[in-house]
C-alpha positions as CSV (number, residue, x, y, z in Angstrom):
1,X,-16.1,3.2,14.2
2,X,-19.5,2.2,14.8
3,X,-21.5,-0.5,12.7
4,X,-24.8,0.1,11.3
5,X,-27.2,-2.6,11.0
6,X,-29.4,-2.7,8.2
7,X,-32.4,-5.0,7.7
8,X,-33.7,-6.3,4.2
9,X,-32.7,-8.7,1.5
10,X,-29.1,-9.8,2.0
11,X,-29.0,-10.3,-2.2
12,X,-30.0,-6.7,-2.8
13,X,-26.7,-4.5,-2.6
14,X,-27.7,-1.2,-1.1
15,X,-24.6,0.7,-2.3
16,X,-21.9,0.6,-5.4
17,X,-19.2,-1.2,-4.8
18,X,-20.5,-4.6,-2.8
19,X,-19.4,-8.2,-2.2
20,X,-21.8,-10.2,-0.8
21,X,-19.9,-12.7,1.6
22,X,-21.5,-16.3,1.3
23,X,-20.1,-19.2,3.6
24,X,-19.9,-22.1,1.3
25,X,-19.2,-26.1,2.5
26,X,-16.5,-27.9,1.4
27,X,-18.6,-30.8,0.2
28,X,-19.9,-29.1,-3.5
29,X,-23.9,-28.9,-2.2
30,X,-25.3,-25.8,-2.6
31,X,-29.3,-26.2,-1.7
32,X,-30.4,-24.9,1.9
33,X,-30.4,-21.3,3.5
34,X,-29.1,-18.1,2.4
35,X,-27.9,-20.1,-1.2
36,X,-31.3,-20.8,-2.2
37,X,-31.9,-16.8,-3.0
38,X,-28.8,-16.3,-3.5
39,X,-28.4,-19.0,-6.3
40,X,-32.2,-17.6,-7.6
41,X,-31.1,-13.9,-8.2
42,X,-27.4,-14.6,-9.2
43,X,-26.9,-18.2,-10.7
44,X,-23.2,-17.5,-12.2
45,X,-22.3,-17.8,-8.0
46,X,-23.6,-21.3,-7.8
47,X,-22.5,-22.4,-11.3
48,X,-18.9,-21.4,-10.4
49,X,-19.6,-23.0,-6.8
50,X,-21.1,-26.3,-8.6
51,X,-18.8,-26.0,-11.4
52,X,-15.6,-26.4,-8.7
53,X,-16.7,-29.5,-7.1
54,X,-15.3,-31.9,-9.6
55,X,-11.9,-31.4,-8.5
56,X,-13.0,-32.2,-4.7
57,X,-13.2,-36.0,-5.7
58,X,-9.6,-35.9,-6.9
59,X,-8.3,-34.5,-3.2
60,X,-7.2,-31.2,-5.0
61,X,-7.3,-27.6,-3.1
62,X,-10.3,-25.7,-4.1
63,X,-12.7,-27.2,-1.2
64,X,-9.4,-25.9,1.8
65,X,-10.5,-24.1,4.6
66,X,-10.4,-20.6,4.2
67,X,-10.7,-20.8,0.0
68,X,-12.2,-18.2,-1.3
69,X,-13.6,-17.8,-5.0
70,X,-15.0,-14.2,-5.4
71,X,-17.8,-14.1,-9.0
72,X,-18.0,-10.9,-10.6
73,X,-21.9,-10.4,-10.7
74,X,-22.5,-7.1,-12.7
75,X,-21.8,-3.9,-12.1
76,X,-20.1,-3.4,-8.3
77,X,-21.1,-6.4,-7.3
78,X,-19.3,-9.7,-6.5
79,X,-19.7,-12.7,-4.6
80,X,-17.3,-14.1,-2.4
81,X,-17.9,-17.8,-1.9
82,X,-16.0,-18.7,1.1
83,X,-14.9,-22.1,2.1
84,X,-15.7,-21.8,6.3
């Protein structure tokens, strides 16, 4: 197998069928990096993302390592907002 690497806009899918991996914090802030973009061309991923942190004050499990909340975007596409 050999990997291909492809320059461009990481929020652009360049086939059918994509999810677009996203390594979130565990701390409900979403405003630095790759997110700022990403949030811009597909806000339903941070309003889920935002949308989870209330349960982070009450100790519950969404904010575990290795969570992972994918967002259907549209068409083929998804995000996968991972906890990392």
């Amino acid at each position: 197998m050999e990997i291909e690497y492809q320059i461009g806009d990481a929020t652009i899918p360049v086939a059918g069928n994509v999810i677009i991996a996203h390594i979130c914090n565990n701390v409900g802030k979403w405003g630095r990096g790759f997110v700022v973009p990403l949030g811009k061309k597909y806000p339903k991923a941070k309003d889920v993302y935002l949308n989870q942190s209330w349960e982070w004050d009450r100790g519950m499990a969404w904010a575990s390592l290795g969570k992972v909340d994918i967002v259907p975007i549209g068409e083929g596409v998804w995000v996968a907002n991972m906890i990392a």
